[in-house]
C-alpha positions as CSV (number, residue, x, y, z in Angstrom):
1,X,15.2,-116.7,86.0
2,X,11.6,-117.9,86.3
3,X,8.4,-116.0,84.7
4,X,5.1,-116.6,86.8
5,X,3.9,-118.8,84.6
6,X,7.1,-121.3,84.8
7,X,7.0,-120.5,88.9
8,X,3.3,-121.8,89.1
9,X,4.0,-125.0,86.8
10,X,6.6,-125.9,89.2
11,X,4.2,-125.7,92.5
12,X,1.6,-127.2,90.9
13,X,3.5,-130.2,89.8
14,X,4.6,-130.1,93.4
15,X,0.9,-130.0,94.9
16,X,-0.2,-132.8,92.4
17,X,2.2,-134.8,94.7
18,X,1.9,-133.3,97.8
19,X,-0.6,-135.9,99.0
20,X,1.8,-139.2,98.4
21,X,5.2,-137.9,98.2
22,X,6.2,-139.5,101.2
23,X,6.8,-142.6,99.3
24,X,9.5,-141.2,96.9
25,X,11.9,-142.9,99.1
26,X,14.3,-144.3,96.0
27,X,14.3,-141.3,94.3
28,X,17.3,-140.4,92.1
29,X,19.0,-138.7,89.2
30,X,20.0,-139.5,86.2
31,X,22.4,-136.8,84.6
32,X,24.8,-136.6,80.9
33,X,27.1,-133.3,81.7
34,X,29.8,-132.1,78.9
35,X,33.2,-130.4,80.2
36,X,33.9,-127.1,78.8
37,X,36.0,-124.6,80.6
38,X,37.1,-126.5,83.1
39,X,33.1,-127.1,83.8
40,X,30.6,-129.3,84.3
41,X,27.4,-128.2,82.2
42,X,24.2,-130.5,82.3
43,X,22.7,-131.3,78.6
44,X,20.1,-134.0,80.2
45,X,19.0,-134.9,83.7
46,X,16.2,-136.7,85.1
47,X,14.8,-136.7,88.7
48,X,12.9,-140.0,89.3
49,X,10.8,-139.9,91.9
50,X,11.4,-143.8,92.5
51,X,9.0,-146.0,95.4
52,X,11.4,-149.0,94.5
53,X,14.6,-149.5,93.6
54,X,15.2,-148.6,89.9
55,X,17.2,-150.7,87.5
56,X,19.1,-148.0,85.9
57,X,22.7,-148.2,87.0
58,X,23.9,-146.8,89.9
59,X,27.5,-145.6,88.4
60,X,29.2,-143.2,86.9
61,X,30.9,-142.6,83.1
62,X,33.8,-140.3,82.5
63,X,35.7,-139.9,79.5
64,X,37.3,-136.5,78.2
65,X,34.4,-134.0,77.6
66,X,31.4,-136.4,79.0
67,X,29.9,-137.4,82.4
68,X,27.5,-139.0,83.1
69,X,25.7,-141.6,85.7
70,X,23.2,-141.8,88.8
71,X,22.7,-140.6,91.9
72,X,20.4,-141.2,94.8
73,X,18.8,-138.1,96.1
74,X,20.0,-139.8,99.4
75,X,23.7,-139.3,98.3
76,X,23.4,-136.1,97.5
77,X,22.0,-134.9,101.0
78,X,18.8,-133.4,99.2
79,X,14.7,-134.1,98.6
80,X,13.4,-133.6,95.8
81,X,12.1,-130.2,96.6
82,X,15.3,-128.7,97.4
83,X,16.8,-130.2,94.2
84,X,14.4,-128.4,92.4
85,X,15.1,-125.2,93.9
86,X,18.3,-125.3,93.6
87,X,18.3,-126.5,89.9
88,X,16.1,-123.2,89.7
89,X,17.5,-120.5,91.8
90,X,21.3,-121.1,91.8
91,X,21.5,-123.4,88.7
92,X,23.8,-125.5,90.5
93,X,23.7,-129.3,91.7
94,X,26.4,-130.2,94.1
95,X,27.2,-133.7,93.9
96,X,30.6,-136.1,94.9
97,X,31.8,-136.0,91.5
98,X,31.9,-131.9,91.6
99,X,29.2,-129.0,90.6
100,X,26.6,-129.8,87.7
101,X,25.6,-126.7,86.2
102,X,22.3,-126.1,84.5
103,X,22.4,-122.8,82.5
104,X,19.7,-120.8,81.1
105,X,19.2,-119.4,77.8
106,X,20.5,-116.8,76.2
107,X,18.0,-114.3,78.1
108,X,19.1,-116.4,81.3
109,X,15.6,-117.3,81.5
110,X,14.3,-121.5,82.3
111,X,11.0,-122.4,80.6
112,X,9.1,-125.0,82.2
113,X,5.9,-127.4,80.5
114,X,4.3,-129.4,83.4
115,X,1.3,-132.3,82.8
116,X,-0.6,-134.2,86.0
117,X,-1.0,-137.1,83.4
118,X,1.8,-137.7,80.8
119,X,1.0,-139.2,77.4
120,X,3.4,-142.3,78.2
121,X,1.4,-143.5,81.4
122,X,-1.7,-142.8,80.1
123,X,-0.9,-145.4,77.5
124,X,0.0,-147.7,80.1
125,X,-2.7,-147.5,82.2
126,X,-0.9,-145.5,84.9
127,X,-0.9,-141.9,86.6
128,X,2.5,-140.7,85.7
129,X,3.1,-136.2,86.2
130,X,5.8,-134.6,84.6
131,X,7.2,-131.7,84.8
132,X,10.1,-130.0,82.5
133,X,12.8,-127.2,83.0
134,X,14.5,-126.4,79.7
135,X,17.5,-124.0,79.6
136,X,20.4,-123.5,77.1
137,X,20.5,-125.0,73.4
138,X,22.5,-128.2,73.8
139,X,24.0,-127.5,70.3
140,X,26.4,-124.8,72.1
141,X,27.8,-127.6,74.1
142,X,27.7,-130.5,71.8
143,X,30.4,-130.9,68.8
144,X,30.1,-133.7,66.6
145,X,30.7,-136.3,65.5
146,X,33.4,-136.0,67.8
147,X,31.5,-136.5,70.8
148,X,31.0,-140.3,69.4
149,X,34.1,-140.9,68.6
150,X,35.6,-140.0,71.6
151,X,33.0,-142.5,73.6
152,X,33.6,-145.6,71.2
153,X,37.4,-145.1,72.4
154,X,36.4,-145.3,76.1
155,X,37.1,-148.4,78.2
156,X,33.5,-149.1,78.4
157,X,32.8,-147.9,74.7
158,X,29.6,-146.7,73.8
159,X,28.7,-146.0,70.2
160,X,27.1,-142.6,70.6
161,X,26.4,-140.0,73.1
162,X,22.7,-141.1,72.7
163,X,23.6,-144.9,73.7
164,X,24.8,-143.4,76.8
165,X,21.8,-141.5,77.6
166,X,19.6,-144.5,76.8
167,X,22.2,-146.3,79.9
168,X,20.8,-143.9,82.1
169,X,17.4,-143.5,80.7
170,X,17.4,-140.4,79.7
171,X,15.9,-138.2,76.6
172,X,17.0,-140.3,73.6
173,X,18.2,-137.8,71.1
174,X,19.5,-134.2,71.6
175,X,20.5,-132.7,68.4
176,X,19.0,-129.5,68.0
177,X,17.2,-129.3,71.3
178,X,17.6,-127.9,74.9
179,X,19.4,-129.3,78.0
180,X,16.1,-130.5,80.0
181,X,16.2,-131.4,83.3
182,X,12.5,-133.9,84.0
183,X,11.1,-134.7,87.0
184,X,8.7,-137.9,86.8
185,X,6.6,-138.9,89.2
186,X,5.2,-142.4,88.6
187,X,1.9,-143.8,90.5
188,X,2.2,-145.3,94.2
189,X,-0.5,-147.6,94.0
190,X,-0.8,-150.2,91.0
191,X,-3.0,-153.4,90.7
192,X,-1.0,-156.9,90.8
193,X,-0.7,-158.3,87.6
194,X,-1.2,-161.9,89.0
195,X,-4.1,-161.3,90.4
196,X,-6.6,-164.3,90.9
197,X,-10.2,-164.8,89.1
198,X,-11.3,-168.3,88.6
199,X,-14.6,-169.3,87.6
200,X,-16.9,-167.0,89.9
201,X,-14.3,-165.6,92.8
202,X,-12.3,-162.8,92.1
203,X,-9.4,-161.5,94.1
204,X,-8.0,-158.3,93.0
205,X,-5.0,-157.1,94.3
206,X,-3.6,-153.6,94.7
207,X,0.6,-152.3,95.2
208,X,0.7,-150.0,97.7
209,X,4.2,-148.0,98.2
210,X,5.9,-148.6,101.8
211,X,5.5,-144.7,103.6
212,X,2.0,-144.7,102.6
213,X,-1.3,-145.3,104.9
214,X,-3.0,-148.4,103.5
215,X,-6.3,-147.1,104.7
216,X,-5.7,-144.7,101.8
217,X,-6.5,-146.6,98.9
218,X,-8.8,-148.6,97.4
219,X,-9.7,-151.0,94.6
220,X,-12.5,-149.6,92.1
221,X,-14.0,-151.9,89.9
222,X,-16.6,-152.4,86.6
223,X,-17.5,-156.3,86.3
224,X,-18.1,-156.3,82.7
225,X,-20.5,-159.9,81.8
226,X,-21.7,-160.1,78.2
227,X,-20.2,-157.4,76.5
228,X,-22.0,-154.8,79.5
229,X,-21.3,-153.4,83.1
230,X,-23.1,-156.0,85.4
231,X,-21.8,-153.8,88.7
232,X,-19.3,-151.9,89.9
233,X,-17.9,-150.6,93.4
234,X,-15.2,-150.2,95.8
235,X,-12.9,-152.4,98.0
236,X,-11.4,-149.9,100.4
237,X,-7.9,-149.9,102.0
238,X,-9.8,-151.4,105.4
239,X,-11.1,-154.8,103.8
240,X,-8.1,-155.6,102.0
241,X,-6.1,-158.8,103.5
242,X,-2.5,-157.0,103.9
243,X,1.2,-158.3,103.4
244,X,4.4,-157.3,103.1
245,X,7.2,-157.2,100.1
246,X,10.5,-155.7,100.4
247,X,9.1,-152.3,98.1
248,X,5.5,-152.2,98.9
249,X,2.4,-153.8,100.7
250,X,0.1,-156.0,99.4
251,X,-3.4,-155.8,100.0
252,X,-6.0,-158.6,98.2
253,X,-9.6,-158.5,98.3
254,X,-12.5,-160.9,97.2
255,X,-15.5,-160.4,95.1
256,X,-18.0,-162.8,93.7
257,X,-19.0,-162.4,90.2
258,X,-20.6,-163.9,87.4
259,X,-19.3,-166.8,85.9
260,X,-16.8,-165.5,82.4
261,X,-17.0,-162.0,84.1
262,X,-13.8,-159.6,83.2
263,X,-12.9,-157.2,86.0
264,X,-11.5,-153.5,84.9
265,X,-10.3,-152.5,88.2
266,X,-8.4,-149.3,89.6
267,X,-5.9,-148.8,92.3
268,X,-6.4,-145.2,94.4
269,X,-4.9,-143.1,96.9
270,X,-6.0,-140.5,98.4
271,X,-9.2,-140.3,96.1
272,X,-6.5,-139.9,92.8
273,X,-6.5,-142.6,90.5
274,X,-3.7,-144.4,90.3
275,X,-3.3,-147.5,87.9
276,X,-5.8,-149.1,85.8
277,X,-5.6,-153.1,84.9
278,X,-8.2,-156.0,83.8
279,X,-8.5,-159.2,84.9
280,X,-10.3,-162.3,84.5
281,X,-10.3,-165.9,84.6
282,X,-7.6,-167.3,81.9
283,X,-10.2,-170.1,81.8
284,X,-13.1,-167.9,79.9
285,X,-12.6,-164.8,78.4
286,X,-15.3,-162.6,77.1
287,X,-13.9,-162.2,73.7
288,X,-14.6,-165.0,71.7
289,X,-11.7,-164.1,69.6
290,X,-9.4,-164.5,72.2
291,X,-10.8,-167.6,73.2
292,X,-10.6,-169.2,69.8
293,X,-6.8,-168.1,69.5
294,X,-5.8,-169.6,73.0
295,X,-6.8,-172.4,71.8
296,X,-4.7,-172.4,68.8
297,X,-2.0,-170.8,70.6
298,X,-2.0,-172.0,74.9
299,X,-1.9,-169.0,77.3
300,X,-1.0,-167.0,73.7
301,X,2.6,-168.5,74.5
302,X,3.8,-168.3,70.6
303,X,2.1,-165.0,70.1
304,X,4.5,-163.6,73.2
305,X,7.5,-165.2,71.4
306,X,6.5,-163.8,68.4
307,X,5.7,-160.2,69.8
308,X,8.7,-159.5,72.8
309,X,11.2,-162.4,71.9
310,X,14.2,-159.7,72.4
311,X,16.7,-162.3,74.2
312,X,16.9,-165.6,71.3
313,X,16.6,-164.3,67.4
314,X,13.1,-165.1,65.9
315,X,13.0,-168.2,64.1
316,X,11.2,-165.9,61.1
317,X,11.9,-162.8,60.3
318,X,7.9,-162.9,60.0
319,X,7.2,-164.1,63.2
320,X,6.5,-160.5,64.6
321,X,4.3,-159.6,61.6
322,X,2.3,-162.7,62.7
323,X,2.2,-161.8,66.3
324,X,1.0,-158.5,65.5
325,X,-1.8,-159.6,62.9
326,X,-3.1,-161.9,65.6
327,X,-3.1,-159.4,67.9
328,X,-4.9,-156.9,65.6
329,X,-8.0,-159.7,64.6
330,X,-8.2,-160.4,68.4
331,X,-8.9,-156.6,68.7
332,X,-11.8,-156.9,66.1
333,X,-10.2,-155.5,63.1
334,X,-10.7,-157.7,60.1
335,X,-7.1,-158.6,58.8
336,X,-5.0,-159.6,55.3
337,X,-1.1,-159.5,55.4
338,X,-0.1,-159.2,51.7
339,X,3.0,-158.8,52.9
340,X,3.2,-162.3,54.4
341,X,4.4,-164.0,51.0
342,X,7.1,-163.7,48.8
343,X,5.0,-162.8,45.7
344,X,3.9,-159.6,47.3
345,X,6.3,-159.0,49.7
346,X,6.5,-155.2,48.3
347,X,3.4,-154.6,49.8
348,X,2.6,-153.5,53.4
349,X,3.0,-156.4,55.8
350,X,-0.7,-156.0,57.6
351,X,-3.9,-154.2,56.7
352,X,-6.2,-154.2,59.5
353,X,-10.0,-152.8,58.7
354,X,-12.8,-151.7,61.0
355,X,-16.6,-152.9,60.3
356,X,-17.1,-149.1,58.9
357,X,-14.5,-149.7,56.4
358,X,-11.5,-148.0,57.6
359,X,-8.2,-148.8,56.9
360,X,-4.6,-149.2,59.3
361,X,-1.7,-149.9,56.8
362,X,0.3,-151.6,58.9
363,X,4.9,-151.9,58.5
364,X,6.5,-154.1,61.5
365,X,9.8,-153.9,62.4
366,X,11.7,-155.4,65.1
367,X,14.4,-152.7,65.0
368,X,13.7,-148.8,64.3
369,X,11.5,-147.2,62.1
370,X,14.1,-146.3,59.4
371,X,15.6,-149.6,59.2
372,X,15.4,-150.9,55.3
373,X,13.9,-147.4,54.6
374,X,10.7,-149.3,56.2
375,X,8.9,-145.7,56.7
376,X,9.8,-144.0,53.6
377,X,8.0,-146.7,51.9
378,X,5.2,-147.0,54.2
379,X,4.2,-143.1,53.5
380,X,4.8,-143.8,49.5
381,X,2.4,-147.1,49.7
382,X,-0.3,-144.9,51.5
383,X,-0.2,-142.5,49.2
384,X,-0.7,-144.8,46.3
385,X,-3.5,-146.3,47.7
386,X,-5.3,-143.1,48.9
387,X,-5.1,-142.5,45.7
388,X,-7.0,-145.4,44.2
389,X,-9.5,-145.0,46.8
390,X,-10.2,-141.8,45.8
391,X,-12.8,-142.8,43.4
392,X,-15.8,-143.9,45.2
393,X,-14.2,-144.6,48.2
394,X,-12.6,-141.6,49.3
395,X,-14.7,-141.4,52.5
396,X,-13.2,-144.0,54.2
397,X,-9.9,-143.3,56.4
398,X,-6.2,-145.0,55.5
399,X,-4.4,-144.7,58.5
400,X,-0.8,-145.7,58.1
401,X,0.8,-147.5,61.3
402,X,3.9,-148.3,62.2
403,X,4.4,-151.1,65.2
404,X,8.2,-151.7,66.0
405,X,9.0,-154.3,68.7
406,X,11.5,-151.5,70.6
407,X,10.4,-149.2,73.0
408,X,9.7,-145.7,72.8
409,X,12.8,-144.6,74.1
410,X,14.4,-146.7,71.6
411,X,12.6,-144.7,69.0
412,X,12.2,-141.8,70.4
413,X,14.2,-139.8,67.8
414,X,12.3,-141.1,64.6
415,X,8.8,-140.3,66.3
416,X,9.4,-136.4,64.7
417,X,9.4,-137.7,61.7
418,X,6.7,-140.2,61.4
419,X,4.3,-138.3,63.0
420,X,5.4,-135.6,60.3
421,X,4.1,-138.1,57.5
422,X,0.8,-138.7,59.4
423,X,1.8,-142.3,60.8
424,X,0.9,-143.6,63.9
425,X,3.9,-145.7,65.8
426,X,2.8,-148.3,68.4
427,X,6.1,-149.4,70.3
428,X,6.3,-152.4,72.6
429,X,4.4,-150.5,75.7
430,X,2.0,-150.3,73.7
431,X,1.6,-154.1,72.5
432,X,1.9,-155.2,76.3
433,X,-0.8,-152.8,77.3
434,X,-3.5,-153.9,74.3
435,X,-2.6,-157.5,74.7
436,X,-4.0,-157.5,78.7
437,X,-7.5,-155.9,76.8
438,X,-8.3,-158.6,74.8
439,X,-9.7,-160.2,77.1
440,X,-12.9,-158.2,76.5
441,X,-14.5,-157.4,73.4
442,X,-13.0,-154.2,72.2
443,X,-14.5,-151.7,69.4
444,X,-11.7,-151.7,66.8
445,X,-13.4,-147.9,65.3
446,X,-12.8,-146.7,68.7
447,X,-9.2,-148.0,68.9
448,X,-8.6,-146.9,64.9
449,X,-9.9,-143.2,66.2
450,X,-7.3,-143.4,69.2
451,X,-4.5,-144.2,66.7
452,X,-5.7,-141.3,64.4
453,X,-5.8,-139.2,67.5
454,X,-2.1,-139.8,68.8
455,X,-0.1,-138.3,65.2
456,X,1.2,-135.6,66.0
457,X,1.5,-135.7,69.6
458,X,4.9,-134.1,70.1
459,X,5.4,-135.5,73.8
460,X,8.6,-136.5,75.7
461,X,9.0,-140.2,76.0
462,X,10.2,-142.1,79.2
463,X,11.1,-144.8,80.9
464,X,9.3,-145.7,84.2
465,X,9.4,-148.5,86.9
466,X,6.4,-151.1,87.5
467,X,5.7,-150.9,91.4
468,X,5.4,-154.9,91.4
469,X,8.9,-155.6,89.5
């Protein structure tokens, strides 16, 4: 059922692990089964290797021809290993609500793709391994639209089979693909958000999962002062003042720095990097950009309406262009929104340029990428400008971006298509992620390279937990 190849990307995923696992103690599984035969047959399941509790609901879905819901690997009687061999060498998962069963393709053969560091954490700053065991084509299971209409006449309707596997946080589209079963990992060790710097102390602070040996980790850290590394070092696991939360420990450390000094800092176990944050005094930022803005905008309290307002309606349907236009200047692009007035409205809503000349046409949205055929008229407007640049400026780059205020999983089923076009989607990770860098100055070329750099990256997209809550 497994080649060599698949058998070795299972054991190293498990080695990657090997060293921490112990804290997996809310792990879980997500699963969306179809009935045929009299059957259970998995389409999409996800083993989350949990150190908290997760949010995704612990419950299960039953209508006709679907199942689906969550199960602690603690209900089933099972670890995660064992899961995984059974999932392999049986193709069975025995649960309360009956037998799930994963079958192989038409050669009865499972494929398997495996990564230490998935694309998704890596954007967040986190360690995050994955590994994937694909079998049959879903498409032999799956008959629509029926499947939908069946769900939205459920007592807990749900408008499509992929609005239930969002519930559960699983893979957000299926047409056309394999059942997947994903087994994600997420990093034990994470630095607190909250913590302190003020002035010329600095206390960084480091989540550590309960199971694990706080004489394990450590805090890294480059004290960037004047746009340059002043120092850098360790706090280990030893010096760290301890407490205790309900999901993890809490260890803090102190440092003196210079005064205005931004801390990058990374949490560790084991030697393995696991998280990477930066800190520094809300008082005095490095970039100057950031500094002018906070003073427009306090603790860049508008600019968070404006960007990840999801629970009250925007008071603009603007707003989020704004917010993302101010977020694109503090990065040290040099920025015009034609879009932002009525008379050119038709236009694209940001352009965003580097020092070199380079160019990100920028299209928000607060919904998905399709919505008011937003992306169709992104690729034409790129087009038509590439093509006016092509005399005497056809050496600079025009990058078309789209930034959407949903999250990858949200999107996940549109990302095909836009990176077929050659555009770039930043999603609301990703806004949360660059808006904690401003705080130094950043090298918009570098950042307009990156975003060149990720079309085309066919990658699974997920949903993980935050060790702090």
């Amino acid at each position: 059922m497994l080649s060599d190849h698949d058998k070795s990307n299972i054991e190293n995923f498990i080695s990657s692990i090997s060293l921490w696992d112990g804290a997996y103690s809310h792990a879980g599984f997500s699963y969306v089964a179809l009935k045929r035969d009299g059957a259970l047959h998995l389409i999409s399941g996800r083993l989350f290797l949990h150190t908290a509790p997760s949010a995704i609901p612990k419950n299960h879905f039953q209508s006709n021809q679907v199942f689906a819901g969550y199960f602690l690997l603690s209900e089933l009687g099972v670890d995660y290993r064992a899961l995984i061999k059974q999932l392999t060498q049986t193709g069975i998962i025995k649960t309360p609500i009956g037998e799930l069963i994963f079958t192989p393709d038409e050669k009865g053969k499972l494929s398997t793709y495996y990564t230490p560091f998935h694309r998704d954490g890596i954007n967040a700053g986190k360690r995050l391994s994955y590994l994937k065991i694909s079998g049959a084509h879903q498409h032999s299971y799956i008959k629509q639209p029926d499947i939908d209409w069946e769900l939205k006449a459920g007592m807990e309707p749900f408008d499509s089979l992929n609005e239930l596997m969002i519930q559960y946080s699983l893979v957000g589209t299926y047409t056309g693909d394999t059942s997947n079963i994903e087994v994600v990992a997420i990093n034990v060790a994470e630095i607190n958000f909250s913590s302190k710097v003020e002035e010329e102390k600095a206390e960084p602070s480091i989540y550590l999962a309960k199971g694990l040996d706080q004489k394990k980790c450590q805090i890294g850290f480059r004290v960037f002062s004047q746009g340059e590394v002043v120092s850098r070092g360790t706090i280990k696991g030893d010096k760290l003042l301890w407490s205790e939360e309900e999901s993890s420990y809490v260890g803090t450390g102190k440092l003196d720095i210079p005064s205005g000094a931004a801390l990058h800092c990374i949490a560790s176990y084991e030697g393995c990097a696991q998280h990477q944050y930066w800190i520094a005094d809300p008082k005095n930022f490095q970039n100057s950009r950031r500094v002018v803005m906070e003073e427009c905008d306090k603790e860049l309290k508008i600019m968070h309406d404006f960007l990840f307002a999801e629970q009250k309606a925007r008071k603009d349907a603007r707003d989020f262009e704004f917010g993302v236009a101010w977020l694109a200047w503090m990065l040290g692009f040099s920025v015009s929104q034609p879009g932002g007035t009525p008379r050119t409205s038709d236009s694209v809503d940001v352009i965003a340029t580097t020092p070199s000349g380079n160019m990100a046409l920028i299209e928000c949205t607060t919904g998905l990428l399709k919505a008011g055929s937003k992306l169709a008229n992104l690729v034409a407007r790129t087009e038509a400008i590439k093509k006016r640049m092509q005399s005497g400026h056809n050496h600079l780059k025009i990058l078309p971006v789209m930034v959407t205020a949903l999250t990858r999983e949200e999107v996940r089923s549109e990302l095909e298509e836009a990176h077929k076009h050659g555009v770039a989607v930043i999603t609301k990770e990703d806004l949360l992620e660059t808006l904690s860098q401003t705080i130094v100055v950043s090298n918009s070329e570098v950042i307009f390279e990156r975003l060149q750099e990720s079309v085309g990256t066919q990658t699974e997209q997920l949903q993980f937990a935050s060790m702090g809550g």
